[in-house]
C-alpha positions in Angstrom: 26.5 -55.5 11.8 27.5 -54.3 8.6 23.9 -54.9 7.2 22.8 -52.7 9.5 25.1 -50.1 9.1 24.2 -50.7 4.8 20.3 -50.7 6.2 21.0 -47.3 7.9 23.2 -45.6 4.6 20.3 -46.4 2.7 17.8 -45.3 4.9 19.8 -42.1 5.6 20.2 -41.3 1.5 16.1 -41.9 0.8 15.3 -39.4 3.7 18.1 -37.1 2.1 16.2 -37.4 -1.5 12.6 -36.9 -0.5 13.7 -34.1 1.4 15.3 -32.6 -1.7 12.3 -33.2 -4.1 10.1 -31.4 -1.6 12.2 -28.8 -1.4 13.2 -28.8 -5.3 9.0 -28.6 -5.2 9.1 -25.1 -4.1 8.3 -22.6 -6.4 10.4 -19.1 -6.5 8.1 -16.1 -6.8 8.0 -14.7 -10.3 8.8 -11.3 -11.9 7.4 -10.7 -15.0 8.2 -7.4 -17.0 5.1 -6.5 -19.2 5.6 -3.9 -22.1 1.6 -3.8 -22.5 1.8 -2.0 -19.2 4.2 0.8 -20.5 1.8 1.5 -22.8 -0.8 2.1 -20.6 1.3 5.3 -18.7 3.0 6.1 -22.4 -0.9 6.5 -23.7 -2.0 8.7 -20.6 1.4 10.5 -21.0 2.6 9.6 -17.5 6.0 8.3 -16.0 6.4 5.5 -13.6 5.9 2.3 -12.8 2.5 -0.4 -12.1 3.1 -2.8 -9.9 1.0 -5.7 -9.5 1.1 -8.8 -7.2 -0.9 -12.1 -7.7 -1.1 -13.5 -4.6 -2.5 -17.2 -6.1 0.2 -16.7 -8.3 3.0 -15.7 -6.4 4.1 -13.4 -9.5 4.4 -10.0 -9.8 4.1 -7.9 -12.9 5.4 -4.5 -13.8 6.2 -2.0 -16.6 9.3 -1.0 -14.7 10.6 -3.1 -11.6 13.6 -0.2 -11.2 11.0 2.3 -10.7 9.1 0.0 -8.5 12.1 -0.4 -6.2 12.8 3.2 -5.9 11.7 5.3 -2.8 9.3 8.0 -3.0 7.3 10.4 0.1 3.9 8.1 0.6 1.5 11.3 0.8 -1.8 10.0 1.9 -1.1 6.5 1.4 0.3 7.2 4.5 -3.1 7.6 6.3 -3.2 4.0 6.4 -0.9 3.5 8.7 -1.6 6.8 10.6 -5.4 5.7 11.1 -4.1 1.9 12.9 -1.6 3.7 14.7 -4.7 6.3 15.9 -7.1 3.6 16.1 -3.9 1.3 18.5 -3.4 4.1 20.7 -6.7 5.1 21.5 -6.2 8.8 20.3 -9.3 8.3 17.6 -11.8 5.5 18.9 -13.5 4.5 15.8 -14.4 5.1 12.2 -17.3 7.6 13.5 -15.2 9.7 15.8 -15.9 12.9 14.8 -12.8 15.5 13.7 -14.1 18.7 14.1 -13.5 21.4 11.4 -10.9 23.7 12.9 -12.7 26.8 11.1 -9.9 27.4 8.8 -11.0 28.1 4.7 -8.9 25.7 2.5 -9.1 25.0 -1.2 -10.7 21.6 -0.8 -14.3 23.1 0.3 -14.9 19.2 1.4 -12.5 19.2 4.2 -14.3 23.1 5.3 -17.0 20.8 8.0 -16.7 18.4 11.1 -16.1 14.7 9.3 -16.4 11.7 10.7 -12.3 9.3 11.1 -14.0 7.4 7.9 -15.2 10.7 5.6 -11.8 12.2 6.9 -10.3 9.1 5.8 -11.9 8.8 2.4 -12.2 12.6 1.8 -8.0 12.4 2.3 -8.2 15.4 4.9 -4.7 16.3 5.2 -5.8 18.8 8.3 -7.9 16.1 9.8 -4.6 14.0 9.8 -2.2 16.2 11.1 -3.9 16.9 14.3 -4.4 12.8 14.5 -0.4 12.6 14.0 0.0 15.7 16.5 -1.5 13.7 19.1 -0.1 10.5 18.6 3.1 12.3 19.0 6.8 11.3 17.9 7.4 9.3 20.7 4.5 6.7 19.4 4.7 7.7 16.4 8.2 5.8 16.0 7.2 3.0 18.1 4.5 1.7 16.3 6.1 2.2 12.6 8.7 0.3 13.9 6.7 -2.6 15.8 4.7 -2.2 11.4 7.9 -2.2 10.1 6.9 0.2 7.8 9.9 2.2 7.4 12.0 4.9 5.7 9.8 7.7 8.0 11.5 10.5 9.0 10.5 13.1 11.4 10.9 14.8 14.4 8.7 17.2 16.6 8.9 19.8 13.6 7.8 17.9 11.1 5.7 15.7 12.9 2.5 16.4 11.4 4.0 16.6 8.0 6.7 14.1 7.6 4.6 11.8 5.1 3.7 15.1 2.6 7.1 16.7 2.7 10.9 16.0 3.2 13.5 12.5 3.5 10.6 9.8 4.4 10.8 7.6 1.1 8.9 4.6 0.5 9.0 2.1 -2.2 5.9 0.3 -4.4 7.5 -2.8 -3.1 7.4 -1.7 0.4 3.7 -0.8 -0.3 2.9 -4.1 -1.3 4.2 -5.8 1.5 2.8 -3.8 4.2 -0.9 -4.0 2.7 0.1 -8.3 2.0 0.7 -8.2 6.1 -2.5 -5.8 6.3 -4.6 -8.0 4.5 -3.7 -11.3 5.7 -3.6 -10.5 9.4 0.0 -10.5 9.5 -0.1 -7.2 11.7 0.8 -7.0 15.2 -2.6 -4.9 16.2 -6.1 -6.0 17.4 -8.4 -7.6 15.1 -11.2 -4.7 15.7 -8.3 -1.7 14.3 -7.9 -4.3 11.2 -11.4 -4.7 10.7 -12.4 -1.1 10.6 -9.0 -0.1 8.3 -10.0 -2.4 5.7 -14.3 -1.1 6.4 -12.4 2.6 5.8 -10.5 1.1 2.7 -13.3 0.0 1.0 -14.2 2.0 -2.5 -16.6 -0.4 -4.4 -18.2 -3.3 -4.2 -19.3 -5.5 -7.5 -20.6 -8.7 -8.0 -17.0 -9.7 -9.5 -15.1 -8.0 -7.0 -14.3 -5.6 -4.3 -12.0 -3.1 -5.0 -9.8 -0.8 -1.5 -7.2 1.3 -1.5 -5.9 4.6 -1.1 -4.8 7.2 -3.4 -1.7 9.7 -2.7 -0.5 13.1 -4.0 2.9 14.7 -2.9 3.4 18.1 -4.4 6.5 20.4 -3.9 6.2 23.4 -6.8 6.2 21.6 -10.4 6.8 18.5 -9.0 4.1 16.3 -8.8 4.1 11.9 -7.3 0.6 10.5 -7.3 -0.5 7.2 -5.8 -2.9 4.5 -5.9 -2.4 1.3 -3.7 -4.8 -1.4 -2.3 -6.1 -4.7 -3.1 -8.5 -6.2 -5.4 -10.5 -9.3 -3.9 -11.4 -11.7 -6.1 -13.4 -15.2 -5.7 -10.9 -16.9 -5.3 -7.6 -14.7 -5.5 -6.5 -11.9 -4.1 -5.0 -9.3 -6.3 -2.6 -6.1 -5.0 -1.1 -3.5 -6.3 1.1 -0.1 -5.8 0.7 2.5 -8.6 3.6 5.3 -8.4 3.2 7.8 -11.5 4.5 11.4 -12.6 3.3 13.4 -15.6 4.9 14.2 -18.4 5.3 17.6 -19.7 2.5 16.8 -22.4 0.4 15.9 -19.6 -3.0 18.3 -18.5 -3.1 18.2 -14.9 -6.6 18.7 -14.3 -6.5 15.1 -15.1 -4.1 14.0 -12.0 -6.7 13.3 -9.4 -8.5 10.7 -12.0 -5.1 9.1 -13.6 -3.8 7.2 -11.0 -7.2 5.3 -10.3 -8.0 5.1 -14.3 -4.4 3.5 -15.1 -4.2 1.2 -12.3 -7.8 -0.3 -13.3 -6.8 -0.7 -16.8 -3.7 -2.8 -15.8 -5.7 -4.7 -14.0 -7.9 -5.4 -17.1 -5.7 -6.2 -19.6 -4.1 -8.3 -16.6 -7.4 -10.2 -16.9 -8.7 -9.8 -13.1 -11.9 -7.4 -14.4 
């Protein structure tokens, strides 16, 4: 009897140590702060923060994790989410519905004609995307961010169809990250057709390296200017994402804006090594 009950100890204790090397095996995602990154932004005279994600890796890289942590209004970035929650509740029914040009003159002559849910998309036609957001309503609206979990939206029936450009909805270059992650690998709770034509909208270039999608963003209020780039670059075998949140400087021309945030994020990614 007491053999057994030795038999059993030591049975019990070898279980307890395999168990503890597997789990001792498990590697703890890394945060690397990169200085060669802040002088990419100090160089194009910008503030804020890069934030990169290896998925391979499990490592993310940054000039400025604080930053990249802090909340900020997701401007079009926003569209992605707005076009799955369209595409979900049947208010646009693909990526050629048309949206017809409501006649009104703006400053951006492309958004002036009837565009297809992709062009209006690609073209970032705020206009275009109000009315999509006007129809969804708040009711769905809420639900679906909620069932995304994309969060920190906030908006009623006044500011329905402006809640993303303007106001308290905040959201983080983390919190980008990890919604285009659940995008990406089909972590979503929507149909595999919506996912498939988000990521067909997302697309901006295909090269025999890589293939680069995102979404750029620009939230304005007077002289204050936040400008995104987020998305994904697919490589043979990794996939690369990232969440670019910059502001200028006082130094900095602002005719250059529209360009910065794609031109610095792409030179991360160089000197990162992944072009």
């Amino acid at each position: 009897m007491n053999k057994l009950i030795t038999m059993v100890f030591i049975l019990m204790v070898s279980i307890s140590c395999k168990t503890k090397t597997k789990q001792d095996q498990v590697k703890e995602t890394v945060f690397e702060k990169r200085s060669d990154l802040q002088l990419i932004l100090d160089s194009a005279q910008l503030d804020g923060a890069i934030l990169i994600y290896d998925q391979e890796k499990d490592t993310y890289y940054s000039n400025n994790f604080e930053w990249s942590k802090k909340g900020f209004l997701p401007a079009s970035t926003f569209k992605i989410p707005n076009s799955i929650i369209a595409l979900e509740t049947g208010v646009v029914k693909n990526d050629s519905t048309l949206m017809k040009w409501d006649g009104i003159e703006r400053n951006f002559k492309i958004w002036n004609q009837d565009l297809i849910f992709k062009k209006a998309f690609q073209y970032s036609c705020v206009p275009c995307y109000q009315e999509v957001a006007r129809k969804i309503g708040v009711d769905q609206m809420k639900s679906y961010l909620k069932k995304l979990k994309y969060d920190g939206m906030v908006f009623d029936s006044a500011s329905i169809d402006t809640f993303w450009l303007v106001g308290a909805s905040s959201i983080s270059p983390f919190s980008e990250i990890d919604f285009l992650k659940r995008l990406y690998g089909s972590k979503l709770p929507i149909q595999k057709r919506t996912e498939a034509i988000i990521k067909k909208m997302m697309l901006i270039e295909t090269k025999d390296q890589y293939k680069l999608s995102g979404k750029t963003g620009w939230a304005s209020n007077g002289d204050d200017n936040n400008g995104w780039f987020v998305g994904f670059l697919e490589l043979s075998d990794n996939t690369i994402f990232f969440a670019t949140n910059i502001e200028p400087t006082e130094s900095f021309d602002m005719k250059n804006f529209p360009k910065a945030r794609k031109a610095v994020t792409m030179k991360v990614l160089n000197t990162l090594n992944y072009l």
